[in-house]
N, C-alpha and C positions, 0 to 999 in steps of 0.2 A: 504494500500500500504506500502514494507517495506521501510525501509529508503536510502536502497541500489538503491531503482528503481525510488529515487525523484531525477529528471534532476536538474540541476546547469542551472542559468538562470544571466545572467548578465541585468541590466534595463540599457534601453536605454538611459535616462536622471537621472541627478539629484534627488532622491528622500529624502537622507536624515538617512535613520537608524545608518549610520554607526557613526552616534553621540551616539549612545548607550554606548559605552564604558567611553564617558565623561559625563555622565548623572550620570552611573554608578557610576565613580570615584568622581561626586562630592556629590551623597548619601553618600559614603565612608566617604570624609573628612566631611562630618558636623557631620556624627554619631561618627568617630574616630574610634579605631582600640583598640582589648582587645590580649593582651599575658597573658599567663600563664603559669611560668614558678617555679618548684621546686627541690631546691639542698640537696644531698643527701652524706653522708660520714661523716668521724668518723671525731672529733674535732680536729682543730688544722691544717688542709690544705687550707685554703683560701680562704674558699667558699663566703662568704659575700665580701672580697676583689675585688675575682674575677667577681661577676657580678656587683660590681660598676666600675669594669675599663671595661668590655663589654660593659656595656648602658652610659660610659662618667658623670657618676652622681652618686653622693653621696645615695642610697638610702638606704640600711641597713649599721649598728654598727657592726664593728669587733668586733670580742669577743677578739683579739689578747692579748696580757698584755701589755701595758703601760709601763711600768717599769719592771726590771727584776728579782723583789720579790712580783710582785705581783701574788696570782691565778691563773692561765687560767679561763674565766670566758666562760660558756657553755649553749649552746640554750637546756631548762630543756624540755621542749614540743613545738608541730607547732606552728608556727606565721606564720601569713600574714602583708606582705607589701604592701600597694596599693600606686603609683603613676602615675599622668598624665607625661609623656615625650613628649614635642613638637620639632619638627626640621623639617623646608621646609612649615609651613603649617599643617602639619602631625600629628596629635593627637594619641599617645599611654599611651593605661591605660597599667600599667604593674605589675601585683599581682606577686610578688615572695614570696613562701610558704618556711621559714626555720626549718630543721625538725631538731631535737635533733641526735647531734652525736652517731653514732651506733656502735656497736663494743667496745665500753668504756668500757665494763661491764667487770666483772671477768663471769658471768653467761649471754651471749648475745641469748639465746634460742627465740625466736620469737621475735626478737627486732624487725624488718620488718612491723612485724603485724602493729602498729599504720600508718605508711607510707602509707601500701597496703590502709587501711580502712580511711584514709584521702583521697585519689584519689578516692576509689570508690563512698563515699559519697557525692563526685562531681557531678560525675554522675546520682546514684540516685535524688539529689535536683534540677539536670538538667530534669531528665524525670518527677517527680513529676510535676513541670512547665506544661512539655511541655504535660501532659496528662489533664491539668486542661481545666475545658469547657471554664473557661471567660481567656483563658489564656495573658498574656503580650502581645504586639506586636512587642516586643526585648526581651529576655528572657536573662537575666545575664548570661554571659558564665564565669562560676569558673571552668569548666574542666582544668585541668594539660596539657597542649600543650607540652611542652616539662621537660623532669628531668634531668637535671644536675649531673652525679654519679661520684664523687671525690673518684681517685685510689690515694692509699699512695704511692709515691714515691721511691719504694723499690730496685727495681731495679734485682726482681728476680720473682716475680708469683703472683698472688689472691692470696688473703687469702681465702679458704675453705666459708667464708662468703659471700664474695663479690659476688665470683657465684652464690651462692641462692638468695640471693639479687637482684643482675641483672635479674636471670630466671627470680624472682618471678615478678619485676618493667614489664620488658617488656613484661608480657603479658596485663597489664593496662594501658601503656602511652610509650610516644617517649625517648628512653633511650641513652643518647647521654654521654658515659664515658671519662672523661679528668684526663690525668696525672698532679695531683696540683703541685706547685713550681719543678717544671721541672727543675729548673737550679741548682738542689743540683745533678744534674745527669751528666755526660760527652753525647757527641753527640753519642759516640757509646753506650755505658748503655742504653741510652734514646729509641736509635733504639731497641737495642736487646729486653730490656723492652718490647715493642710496638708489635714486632713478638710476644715475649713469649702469652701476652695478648691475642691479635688476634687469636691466634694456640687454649686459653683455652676456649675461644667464641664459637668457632667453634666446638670444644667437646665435650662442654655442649649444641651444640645446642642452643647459646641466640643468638635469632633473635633483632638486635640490627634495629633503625632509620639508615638513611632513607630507603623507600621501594620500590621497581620498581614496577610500574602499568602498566596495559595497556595503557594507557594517553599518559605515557611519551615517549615523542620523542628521537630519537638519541642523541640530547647533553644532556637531562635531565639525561638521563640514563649516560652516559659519566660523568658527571657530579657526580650520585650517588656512582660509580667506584671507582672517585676517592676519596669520602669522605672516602669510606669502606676500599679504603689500605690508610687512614690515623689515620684513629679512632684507639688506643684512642688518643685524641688531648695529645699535650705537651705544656703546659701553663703555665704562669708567671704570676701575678695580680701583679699592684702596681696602690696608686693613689698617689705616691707623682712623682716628676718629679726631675728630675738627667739631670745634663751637660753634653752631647756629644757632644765634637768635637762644641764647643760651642754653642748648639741648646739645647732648653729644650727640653727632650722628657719622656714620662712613661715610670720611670724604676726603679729595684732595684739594688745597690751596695751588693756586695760580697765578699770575700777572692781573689777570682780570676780577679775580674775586676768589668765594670759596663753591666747590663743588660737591655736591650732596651725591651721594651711589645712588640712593634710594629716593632720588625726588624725582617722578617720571617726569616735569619737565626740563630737568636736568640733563637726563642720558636714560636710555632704555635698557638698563641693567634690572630693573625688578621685571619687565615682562620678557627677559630672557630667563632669568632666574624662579618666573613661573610656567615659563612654559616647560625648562627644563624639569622641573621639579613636580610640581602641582596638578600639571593638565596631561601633559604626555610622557611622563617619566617610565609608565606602565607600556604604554605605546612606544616608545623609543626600543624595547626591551624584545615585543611583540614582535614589530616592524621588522630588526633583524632577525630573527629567528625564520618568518614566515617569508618574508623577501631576500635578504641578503644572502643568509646562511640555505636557503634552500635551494637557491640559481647555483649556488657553489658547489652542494652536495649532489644536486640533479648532474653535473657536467661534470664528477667527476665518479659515479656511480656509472654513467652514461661511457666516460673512456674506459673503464674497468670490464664493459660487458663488451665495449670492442677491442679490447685490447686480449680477452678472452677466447674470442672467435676462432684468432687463427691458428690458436694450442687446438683446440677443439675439432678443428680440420683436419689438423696434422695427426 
């Protein structure tokens, strides 16, 4: 029978199922909850800043300099960060991958490469897993959830790089582009900046996060709408705290005044910081599993049964 032709039945009495979702929810909290999240762009835009003032915790080193003879000092290959973040109850591991500034180079020819073959490696150690007979009963999730792709502040196009970069990220993981230190920009810079951006996306065809499914209901979709005429975000990081109007709040000082993280007409750091977190966090998690990680395992199931054929002749 299809599923179109099963009648809707309401019970008479009390029975009970609809605790299913709290049953559900408190599997959730005892297992706790995996992110995985990795930032991407050339040195010197605030990447490590900016995801400790998104997750409120200290978790990676600035490379920033200290003093103003010292170096710029520079992430030389991938690192992982792995921390638990608690709040409400609510357990998050939270692996953030920091990948070596790109673009540095005098010669940046397939700098991308190590990037691409860190995510997809994900993948493959996740299907390795999941193809094993005696496998896990939770199988560590290191897939890339979401990538972080830090735009230089220019106030005029990509760089010729960027776009290959993006093409190449968003065919592997959820590509989610922010304008760093947004406040060396005026309000209309920052706009026009954002159209420019947008207009070369759309040229190049990079199909950027989030994605409309069939699932999604009218406000989801509403919802995706408006991320897409906001992307790329315009962000501020700071974790030190600045006097407004006598209230501590995160912010940095400037030539021009003080800058608040958290005042949306400031910079669009809280509606990156809830869409990351609040609205698609779940989604982000989803998305790679059922797109990313599936396109990857289907093509590589797919060479396995041709690669099988011609033992199988022979």
């Amino acid at each position: 029978m299809a599923a179109a032709d099963v009648q809707e039945i309401r019970a008479t009495s009390y029975v009970g199922f609809d605790s299913i979702t709290q049953q559900i929810e408190h599997k959730l909290l005892k297992r706790g909850f995996q992110f995985n999240v990795i930032v991407v762009g050339q040195t010197g835009l605030g990447k490590s800043t900016l995801i400790n003032t998104i997750f409120a915790s200290h978790l990676i080193d600035s490379k920033g300099r200290r003093e103003a003879d010292e170096p710029v000092r520079q992430t030389t290959e991938i690192q992982t960060v792995s921390h638990v973040i608690t709040e409400n109850g609510v357990r998050l591991r939270l692996n953030i991958v920091d990948t070596p500034g790109y673009g540095d180079q005098v010669n940046n020819e397939n700098c991308w490469d190590p990037i691409i073959k860190y995510i997809k490696d994900q993948h493959s150690a996740y299907l390795r897993k999941e193809l094993t007979a005696m496998r896990d009963r939770y199988i560590q999730d290191t897939r890339i959830h979401c990538c972080l792709y830090f735009i230089n502040p220019t106030g005029h196009s990509l760089r010729p790089i960027d776009v290959i970069v993006m093409k190449k990220l968003s065919e592997v993981v959820n590509v989610v582009p922010v304008i760093a230190k947004a406040d060396s920009l005026t309000f209309e810079e920052r706009e026009a900046f954002k159209q420019k951006i947008r207009a070369e996306l759309f040229h190049h065809s990079i199909r950027l996060y989030p994605f409309d499914t069939d699932e999604n209901d009218e406000e989801e979709v509403h919802l995706n709408e408006t991320i897409r005429n906001m992307i790329p975000f315009a962000v501020v990081g700071s974790e030190r705290n600045v006097i407004i109007d006598g209230k501590s709040v995160r912010g940095r000082k400037n030539r021009w005044g003080v800058v608040n993280v958290e005042d949306e007409t400031h910079c669009e750091f809280v509606s990156l910081r809830n869409f990351l977190t609040r609205t698609h966090l779940q989604d982000l998690i989803e998305t790679t599993a059922q797109i990313h990680y599936e396109a990857f395992r289907s093509k590589q199931l797919l060479a396995l049964k041709e690669n099988a054929r011609p033992q199988q002749a022979s």
